[in-house]
Z-matrix of the N, CA and C atoms (Angstrom, degrees):
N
C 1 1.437
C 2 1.514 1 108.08
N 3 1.337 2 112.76 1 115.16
C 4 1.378 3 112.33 2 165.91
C 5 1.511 4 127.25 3 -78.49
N 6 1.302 5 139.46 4 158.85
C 7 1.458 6 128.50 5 169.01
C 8 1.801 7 83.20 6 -148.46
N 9 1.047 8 94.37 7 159.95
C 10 1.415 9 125.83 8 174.28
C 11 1.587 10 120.69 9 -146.92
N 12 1.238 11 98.36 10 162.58
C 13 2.288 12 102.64 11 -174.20
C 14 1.058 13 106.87 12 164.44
N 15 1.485 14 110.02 13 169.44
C 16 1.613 15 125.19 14 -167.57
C 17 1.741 16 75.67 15 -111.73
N 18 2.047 17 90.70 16 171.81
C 19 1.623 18 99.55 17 168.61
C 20 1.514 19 123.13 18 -40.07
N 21 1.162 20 98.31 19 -61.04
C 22 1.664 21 95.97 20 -156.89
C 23 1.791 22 98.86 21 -82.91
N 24 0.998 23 124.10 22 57.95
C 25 1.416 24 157.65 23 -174.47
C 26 1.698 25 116.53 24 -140.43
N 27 1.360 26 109.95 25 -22.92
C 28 1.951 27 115.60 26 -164.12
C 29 1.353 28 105.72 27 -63.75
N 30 1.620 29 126.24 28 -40.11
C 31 1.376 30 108.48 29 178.35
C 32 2.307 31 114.17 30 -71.45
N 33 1.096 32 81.08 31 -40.89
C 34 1.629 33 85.99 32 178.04
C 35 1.435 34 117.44 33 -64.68
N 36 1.138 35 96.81 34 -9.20
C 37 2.406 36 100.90 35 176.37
C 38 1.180 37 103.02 36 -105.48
N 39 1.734 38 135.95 37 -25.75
C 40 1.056 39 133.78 38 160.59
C 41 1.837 40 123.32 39 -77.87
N 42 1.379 41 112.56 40 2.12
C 43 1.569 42 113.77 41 179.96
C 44 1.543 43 86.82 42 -114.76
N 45 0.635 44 127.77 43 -30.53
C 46 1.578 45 113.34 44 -177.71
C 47 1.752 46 107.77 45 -88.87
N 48 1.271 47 112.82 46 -15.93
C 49 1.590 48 120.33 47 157.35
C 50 2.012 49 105.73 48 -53.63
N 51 1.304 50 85.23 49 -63.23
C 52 1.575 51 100.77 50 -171.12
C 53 1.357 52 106.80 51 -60.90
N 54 1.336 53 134.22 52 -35.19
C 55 1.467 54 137.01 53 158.52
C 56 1.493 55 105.78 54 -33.19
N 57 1.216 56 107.31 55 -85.61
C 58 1.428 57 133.20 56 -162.78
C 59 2.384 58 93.57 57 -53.46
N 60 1.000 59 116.02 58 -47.44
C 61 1.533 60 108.01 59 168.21
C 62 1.429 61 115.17 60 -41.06
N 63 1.418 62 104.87 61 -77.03
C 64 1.709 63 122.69 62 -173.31
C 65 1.067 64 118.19 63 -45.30
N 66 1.733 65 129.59 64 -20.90
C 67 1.280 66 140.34 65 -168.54
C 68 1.393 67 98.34 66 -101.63
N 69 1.576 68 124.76 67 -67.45
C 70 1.206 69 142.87 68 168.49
C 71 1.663 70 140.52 69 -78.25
N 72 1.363 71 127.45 70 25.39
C 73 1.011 72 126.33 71 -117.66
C 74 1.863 73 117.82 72 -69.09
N 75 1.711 74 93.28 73 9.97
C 76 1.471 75 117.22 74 -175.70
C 77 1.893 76 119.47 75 -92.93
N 78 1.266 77 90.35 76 -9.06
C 79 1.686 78 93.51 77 -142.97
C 80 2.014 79 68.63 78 -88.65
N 81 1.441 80 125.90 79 145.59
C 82 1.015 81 147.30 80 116.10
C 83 1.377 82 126.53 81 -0.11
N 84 1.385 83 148.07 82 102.31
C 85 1.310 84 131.16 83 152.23
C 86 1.615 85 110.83 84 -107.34
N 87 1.487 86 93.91 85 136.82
C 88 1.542 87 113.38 86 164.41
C 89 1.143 88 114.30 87 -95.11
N 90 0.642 89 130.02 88 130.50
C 91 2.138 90 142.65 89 146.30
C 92 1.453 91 111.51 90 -68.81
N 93 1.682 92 104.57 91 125.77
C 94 1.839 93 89.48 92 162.74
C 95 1.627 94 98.81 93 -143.28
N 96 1.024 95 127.12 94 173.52
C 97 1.931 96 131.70 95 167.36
C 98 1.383 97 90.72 96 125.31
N 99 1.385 98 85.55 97 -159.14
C 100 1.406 99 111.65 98 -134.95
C 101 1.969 100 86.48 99 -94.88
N 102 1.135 101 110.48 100 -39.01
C 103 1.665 102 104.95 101 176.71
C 104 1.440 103 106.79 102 -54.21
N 105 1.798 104 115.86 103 -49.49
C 106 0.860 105 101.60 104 177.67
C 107 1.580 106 142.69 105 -66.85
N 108 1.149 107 115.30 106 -30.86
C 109 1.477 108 131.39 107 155.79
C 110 1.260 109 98.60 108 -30.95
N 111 1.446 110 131.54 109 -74.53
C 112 1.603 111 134.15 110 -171.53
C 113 1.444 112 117.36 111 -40.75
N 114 1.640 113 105.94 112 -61.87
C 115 1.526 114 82.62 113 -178.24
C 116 2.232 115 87.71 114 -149.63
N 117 1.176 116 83.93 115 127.37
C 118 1.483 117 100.74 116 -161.58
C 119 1.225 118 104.61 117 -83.65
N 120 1.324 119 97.82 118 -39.51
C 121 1.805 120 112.56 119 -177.85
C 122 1.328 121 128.46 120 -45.84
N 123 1.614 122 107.19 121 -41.38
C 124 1.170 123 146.60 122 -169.14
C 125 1.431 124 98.93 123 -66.83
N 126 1.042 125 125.30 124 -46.03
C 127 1.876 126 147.06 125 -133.78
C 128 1.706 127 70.52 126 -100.02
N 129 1.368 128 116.24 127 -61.01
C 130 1.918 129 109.94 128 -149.89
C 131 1.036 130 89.19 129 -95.33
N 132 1.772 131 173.00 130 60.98
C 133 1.110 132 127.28 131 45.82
C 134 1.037 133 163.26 132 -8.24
N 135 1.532 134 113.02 133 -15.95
C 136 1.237 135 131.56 134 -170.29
C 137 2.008 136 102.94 135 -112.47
N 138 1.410 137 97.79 136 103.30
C 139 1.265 138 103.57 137 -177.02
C 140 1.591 139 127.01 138 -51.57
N 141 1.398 140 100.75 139 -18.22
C 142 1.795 141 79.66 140 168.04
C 143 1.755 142 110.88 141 -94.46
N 144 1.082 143 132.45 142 28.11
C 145 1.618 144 145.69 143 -178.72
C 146 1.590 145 108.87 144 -107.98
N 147 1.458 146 117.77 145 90.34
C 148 1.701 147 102.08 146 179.93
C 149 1.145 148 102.02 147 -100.91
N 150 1.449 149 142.72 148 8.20
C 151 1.528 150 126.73 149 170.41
C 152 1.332 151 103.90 150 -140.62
N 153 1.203 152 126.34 151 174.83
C 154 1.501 153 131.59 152 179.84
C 155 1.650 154 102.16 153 -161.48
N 156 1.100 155 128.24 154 118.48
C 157 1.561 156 146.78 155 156.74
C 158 1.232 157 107.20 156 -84.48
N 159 1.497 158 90.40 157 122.73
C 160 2.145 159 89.22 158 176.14
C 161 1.802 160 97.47 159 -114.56
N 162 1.003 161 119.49 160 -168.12
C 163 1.453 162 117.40 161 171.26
C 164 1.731 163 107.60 162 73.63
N 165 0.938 164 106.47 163 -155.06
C 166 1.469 165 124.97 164 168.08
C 167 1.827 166 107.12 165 -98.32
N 168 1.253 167 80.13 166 89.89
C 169 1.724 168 107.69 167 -179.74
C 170 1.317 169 111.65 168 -47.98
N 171 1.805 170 111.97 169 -39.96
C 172 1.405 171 135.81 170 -178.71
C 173 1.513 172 134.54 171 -33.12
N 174 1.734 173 96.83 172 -32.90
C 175 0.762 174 151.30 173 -178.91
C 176 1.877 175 120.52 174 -83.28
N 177 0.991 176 101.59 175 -86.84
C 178 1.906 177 110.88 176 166.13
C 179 0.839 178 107.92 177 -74.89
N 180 1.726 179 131.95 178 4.31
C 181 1.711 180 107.07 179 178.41
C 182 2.067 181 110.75 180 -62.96
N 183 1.650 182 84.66 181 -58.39
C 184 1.978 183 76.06 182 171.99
C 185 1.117 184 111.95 183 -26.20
N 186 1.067 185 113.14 184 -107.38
C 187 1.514 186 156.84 185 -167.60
C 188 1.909 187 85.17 186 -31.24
N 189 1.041 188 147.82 187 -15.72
C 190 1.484 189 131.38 188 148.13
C 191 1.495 190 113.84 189 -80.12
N 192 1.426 191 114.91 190 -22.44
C 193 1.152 192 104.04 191 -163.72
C 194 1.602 193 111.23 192 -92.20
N 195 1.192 194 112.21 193 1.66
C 196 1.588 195 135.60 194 -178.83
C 197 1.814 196 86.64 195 -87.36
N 198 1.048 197 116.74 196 -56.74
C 199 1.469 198 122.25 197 -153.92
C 200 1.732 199 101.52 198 -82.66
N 201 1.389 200 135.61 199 -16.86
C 202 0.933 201 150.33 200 -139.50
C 203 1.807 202 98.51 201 -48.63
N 204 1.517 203 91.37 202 -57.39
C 205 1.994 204 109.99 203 -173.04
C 206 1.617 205 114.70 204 -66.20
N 207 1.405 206 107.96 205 -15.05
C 208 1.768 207 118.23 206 179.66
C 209 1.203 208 99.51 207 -127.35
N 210 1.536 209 89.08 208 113.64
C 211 1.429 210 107.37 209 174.00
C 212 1.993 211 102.71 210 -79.59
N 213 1.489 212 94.06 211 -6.95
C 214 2.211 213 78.38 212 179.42
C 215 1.330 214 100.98 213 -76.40
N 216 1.442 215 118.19 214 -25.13
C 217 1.646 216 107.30 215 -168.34
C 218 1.710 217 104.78 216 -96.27
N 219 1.193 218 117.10 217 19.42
C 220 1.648 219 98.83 218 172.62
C 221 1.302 220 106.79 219 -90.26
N 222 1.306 221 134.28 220 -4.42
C 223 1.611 222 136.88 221 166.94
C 224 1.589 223 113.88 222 -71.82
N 225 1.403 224 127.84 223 10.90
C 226 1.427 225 143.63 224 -157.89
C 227 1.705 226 88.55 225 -120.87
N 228 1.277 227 120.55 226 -55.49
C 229 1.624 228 128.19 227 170.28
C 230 1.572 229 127.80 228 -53.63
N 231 1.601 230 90.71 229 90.28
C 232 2.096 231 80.72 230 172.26
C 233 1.270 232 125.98 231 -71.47
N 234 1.092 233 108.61 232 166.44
C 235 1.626 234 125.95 233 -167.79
C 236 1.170 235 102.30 234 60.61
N 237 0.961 236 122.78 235 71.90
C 238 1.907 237 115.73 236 175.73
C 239 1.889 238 101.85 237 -129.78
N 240 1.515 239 89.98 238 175.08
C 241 1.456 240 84.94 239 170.15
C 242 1.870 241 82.68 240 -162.49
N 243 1.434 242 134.50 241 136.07
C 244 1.520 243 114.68 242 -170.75
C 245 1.507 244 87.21 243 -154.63
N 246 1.361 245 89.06 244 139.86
C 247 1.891 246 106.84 245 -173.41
C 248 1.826 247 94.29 246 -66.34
N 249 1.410 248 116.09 247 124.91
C 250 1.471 249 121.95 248 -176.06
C 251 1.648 250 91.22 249 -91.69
């Protein structure tokens, strides 16, 4: 599940994170935008968030989503940032 948002967006990308957990509690969430670019850190603290794309996500989204199950090959993906 992807979500994306600007700052003043962070509580509404993190409740609809938490949606998508409670229902699914398997499915993957990515983070991507422009909040996230800012501060990524912030984003993967938050336990229902297991990935975060910073940069132009647009870009590394493939190429993470190939890598998604190996965590050795997500260091191959630019602009990334991924909960180790």
């Amino acid at each position: 599940m992807g979500i994306t948002g600007m700052s003043f967006q962070h509580n509404p990308m993190l409740k609809v994170a938490e949606a998508v957990k409670n229902e699914h509690e398997e499915t993957k969430v990515i983070v991507g935008g422009s909040h996230t670019s800012a501060v990524p850190s912030l984003l993967l603290e938050n336990k229902n968030v297991d990935f975060v794309l910073r940069g132009e996500a647009d870009y590394a989204l493939s190429s993470f989503l190939t890598a998604i199950d190996s965590p050795i090959a997500w260091k191959n993906v630019r602009d990334r940032s991924v909960r180790l």
